[in-house]
Every structure is written in C-alpha cells, then in structure tokens.
C-alpha positions in Angstrom: 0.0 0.0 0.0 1.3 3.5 -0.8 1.9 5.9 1.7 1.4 9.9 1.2 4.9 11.8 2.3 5.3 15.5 3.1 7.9 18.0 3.5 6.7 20.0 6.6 8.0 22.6 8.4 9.7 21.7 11.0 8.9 24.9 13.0 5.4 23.8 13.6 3.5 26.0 11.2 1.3 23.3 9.6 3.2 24.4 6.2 3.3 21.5 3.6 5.7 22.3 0.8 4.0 22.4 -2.8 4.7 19.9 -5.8 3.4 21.5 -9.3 1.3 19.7 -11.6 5.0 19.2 -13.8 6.1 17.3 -10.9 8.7 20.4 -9.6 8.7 20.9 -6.3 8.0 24.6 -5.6 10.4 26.6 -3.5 11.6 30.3 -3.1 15.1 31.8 -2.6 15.6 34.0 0.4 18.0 36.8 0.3 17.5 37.2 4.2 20.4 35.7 5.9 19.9 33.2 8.6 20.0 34.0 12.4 23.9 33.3 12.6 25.8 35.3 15.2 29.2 34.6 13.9 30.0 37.1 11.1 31.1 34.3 8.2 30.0 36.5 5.1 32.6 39.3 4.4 33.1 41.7 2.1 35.9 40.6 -0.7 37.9 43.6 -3.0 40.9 42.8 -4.5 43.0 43.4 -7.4 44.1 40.8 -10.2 48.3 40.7 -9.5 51.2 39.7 -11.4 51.0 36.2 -10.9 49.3 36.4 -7.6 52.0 38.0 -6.1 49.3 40.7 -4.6 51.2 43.5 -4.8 51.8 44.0 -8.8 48.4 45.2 -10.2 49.2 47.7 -13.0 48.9 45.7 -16.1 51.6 47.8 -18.5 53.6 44.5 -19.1 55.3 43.0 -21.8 53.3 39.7 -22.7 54.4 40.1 -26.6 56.9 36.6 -25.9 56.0 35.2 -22.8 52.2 36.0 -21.7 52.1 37.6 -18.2 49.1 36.5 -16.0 47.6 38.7 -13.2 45.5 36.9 -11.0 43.4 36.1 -8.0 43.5 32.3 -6.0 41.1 31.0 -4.0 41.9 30.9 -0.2 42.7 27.9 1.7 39.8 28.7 4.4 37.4 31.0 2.7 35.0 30.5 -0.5 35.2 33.5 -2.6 32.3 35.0 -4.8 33.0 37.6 -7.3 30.1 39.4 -8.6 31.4 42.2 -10.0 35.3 42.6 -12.1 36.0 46.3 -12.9 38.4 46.9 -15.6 40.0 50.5 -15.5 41.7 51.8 -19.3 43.2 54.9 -19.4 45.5 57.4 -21.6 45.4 60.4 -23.3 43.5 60.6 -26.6 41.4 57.5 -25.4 38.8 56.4 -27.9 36.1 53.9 -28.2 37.6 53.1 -31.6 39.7 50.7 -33.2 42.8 51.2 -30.2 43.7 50.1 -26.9 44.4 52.9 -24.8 45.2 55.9 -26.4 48.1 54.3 -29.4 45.3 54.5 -32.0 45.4 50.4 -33.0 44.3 47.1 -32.0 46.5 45.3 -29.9 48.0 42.0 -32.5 46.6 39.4 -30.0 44.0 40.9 -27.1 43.7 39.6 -23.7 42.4 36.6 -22.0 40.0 36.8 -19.2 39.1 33.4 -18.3 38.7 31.4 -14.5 40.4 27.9 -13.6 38.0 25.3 -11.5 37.6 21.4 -12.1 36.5 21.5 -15.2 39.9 23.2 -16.6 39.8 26.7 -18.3 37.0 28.7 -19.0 37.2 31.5 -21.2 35.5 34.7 -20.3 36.5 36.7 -22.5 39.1 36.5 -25.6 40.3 38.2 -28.3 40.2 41.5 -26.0 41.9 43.6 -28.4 40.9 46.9 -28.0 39.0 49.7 -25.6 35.7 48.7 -27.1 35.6 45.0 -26.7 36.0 45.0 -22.8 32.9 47.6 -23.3 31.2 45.0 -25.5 32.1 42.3 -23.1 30.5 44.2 -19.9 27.5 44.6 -22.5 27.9 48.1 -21.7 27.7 48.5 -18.0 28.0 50.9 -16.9 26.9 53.3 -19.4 27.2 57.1 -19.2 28.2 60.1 -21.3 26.8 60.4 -25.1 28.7 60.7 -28.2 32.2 61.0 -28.3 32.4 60.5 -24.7 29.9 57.5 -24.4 31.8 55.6 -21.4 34.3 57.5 -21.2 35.3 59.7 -18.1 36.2 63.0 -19.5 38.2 64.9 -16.8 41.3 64.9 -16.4 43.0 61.8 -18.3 40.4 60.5 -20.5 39.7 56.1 -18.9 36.7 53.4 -19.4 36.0 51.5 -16.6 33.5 48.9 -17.7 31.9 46.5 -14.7 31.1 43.0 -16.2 28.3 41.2 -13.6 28.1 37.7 -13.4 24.7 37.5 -12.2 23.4 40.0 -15.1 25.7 38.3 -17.8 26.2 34.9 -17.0 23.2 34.2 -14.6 25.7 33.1 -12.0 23.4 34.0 -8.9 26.0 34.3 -6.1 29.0 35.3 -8.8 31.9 33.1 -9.9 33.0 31.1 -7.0 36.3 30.2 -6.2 36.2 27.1 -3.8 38.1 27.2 -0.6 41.4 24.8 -0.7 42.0 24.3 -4.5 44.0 26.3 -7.0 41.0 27.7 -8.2 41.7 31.2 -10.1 40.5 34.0 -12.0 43.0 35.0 -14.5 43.9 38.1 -16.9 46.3 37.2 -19.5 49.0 39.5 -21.4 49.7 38.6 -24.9 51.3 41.9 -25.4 53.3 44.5 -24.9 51.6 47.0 -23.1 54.8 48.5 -21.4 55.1 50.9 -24.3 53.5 52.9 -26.9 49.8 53.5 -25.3 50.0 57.2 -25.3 50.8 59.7 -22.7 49.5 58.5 -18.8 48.5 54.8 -19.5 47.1 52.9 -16.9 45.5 49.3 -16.5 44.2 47.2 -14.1 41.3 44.9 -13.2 39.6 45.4 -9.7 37.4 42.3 -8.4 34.3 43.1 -5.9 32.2 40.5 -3.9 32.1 38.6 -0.4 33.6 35.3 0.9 32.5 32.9 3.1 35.0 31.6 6.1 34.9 28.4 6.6 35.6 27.2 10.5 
C-alpha cells in the first residue's frame, strides 16, 4: 500500500511544501540571511596581481613573448564570490575606436579573461583587443556620457572602466565562486606588450568586488 509523504516545516506552522502539476517541487530563494551570530560572510575587493604575487596590479607589461598573468586564487579557508570585475583603461587621446588605450590600433593578439576550477579553463572573454571590446564584453555596463564621450570619463586623463556582472551576464546568482582549498583562479592574460606605446599617462588594471564565506 502506498503511503502519502510530506515536507513539513519543522517549526510547527502546519506548512506543507508544494509539488506543481509538472512534478517540480516549488520553492523560493531567500535573500534574508539566517540567524547566525558569527560574522562568516565578508566583504571581498581585490585586485588581479602579477602572478598572484598581490602587490603587482598595473597591467603595462610585456606579454608580446611570454604571456604575463595577473591573477586572484582562492583561499585555503574561505570560498570566494566575485560578482562584480572592474576593468580601469586609461591614456590620453582614449577612444572607443579601433585602439587600446590611447596608441590608435588594436592590440596583435587581445587579452584573455578566463577562470580555472575542475573542469579546466574557461574563457570569459578572448580576443580582448581593443577599448571597445572589454565595453562590449561588460555589455555596456556601466553606461554614461553620449557621443564621443559615451563611457568615457572625461576629466582629467580620459579612462573606461567597464563592470562586467556575473549575475546579469552569466546568470551566476552568487558570482563566480572560487572554492576554498584548490588552486581555483581567475585570470587576466597579457599577450602583449603594453609596457610601451599606449599614449601619454597609461594605466590598466582589473579590480574584483564580492564577499567570501569563512569556513571554521
């Protein structure tokens, strides 16, 4: 004989969860953290280093011969969540068009942005050869100014800064996770020489936003 089986709440309400006529069993994400008086969720900024040295973040490196990686691991204790990656482009004369920086052409082979986990490499984001595609790749986030200076901050030294979001791009709900106690890593990749010929007051990095969770 078959026997009827609930999921109940265990905090005696009397609530019975709900199965749909599909056969999916309905339930609802809560963004309300749990009663927890330990603080285990902490904010996590940091920029992508010179091969995770974390000290080395400007990106004006020669990767033309050997590509240079700048990167963030996960931690042996903590699981890490990046929701947000901020790239920062600057140099005088600064364009949306075909140039990276302010030299006025593509770069010969872009940039890699891509994450390590245990399923190998993922790519991101290749072929990052100019201002425009790390625009295209953040779909256009954040976007400001109009014309000539559509996303790009016009005082002082003309710079992009486009945000990519995992959540809005990739539907990753809680951002790219690096898991706590593996080599894990989100990488930038150098194919070329950035140390020279970008204009007058180049500058590049990539700043990561999001929270971790300590293990105990």
């Amino acid at each position: 004989m078959s026997k009827n089986t609930y999921i109940t709440d265990g905090g005696g309400s009397g609530r019975n969860a709900i199965v749909d006529e599909g056969g999916y069993l309905r339930v609802q994400s809560s963004f309300i953290p749990p009663d927890d008086d330990r603080d285990l969720k902490v904010v996590y900024r940091n920029f992508l280093t010179l091969d995770g040295d974390g000290t080395t973040n400007s990106m004006l490196v020669d990767g033309s011969t050997t590509s240079q990686t700048f990167y963030i691991q996960a931690e042996p204790n903590s699981d890490i969540y990046i929701t947000t990656i901020s790239f920062f482009i600057q140099a005088d004369g600064l364009t949306l068009g075909n140039d990276f920086a302010g030299n006025g052409t593509l770069l010969t082979n872009g940039c890699r942005l891509y994450y390590e986990d245990k399923n190998g490499e993922i790519n991101v984001g290749t072929n990052l050869d100019s201002n425009f595609s790390f625009v295209r790749l953040c779909q256009g986030n954040a976007p400001f100014g109009n014309d000539t200076f559509a996303f790009i901050k016009n005082a002082g030294v003309p710079a992009i800064f486009p945000n990519l979001n995992f959540k809005k791009v990739f539907g990753f709900n809680q951002g790219l996770k690096l898991l706590s106690g593996t080599n894990n890593k989100l990488i930038l990749e150098i194919n070329d020489d950035l140390s020279t010929g970008l204009g007058t007051n180049p500058a590049f990095n990539v700043l990561v936003f999001g929270f971790k969770i300590i293990k105990e």
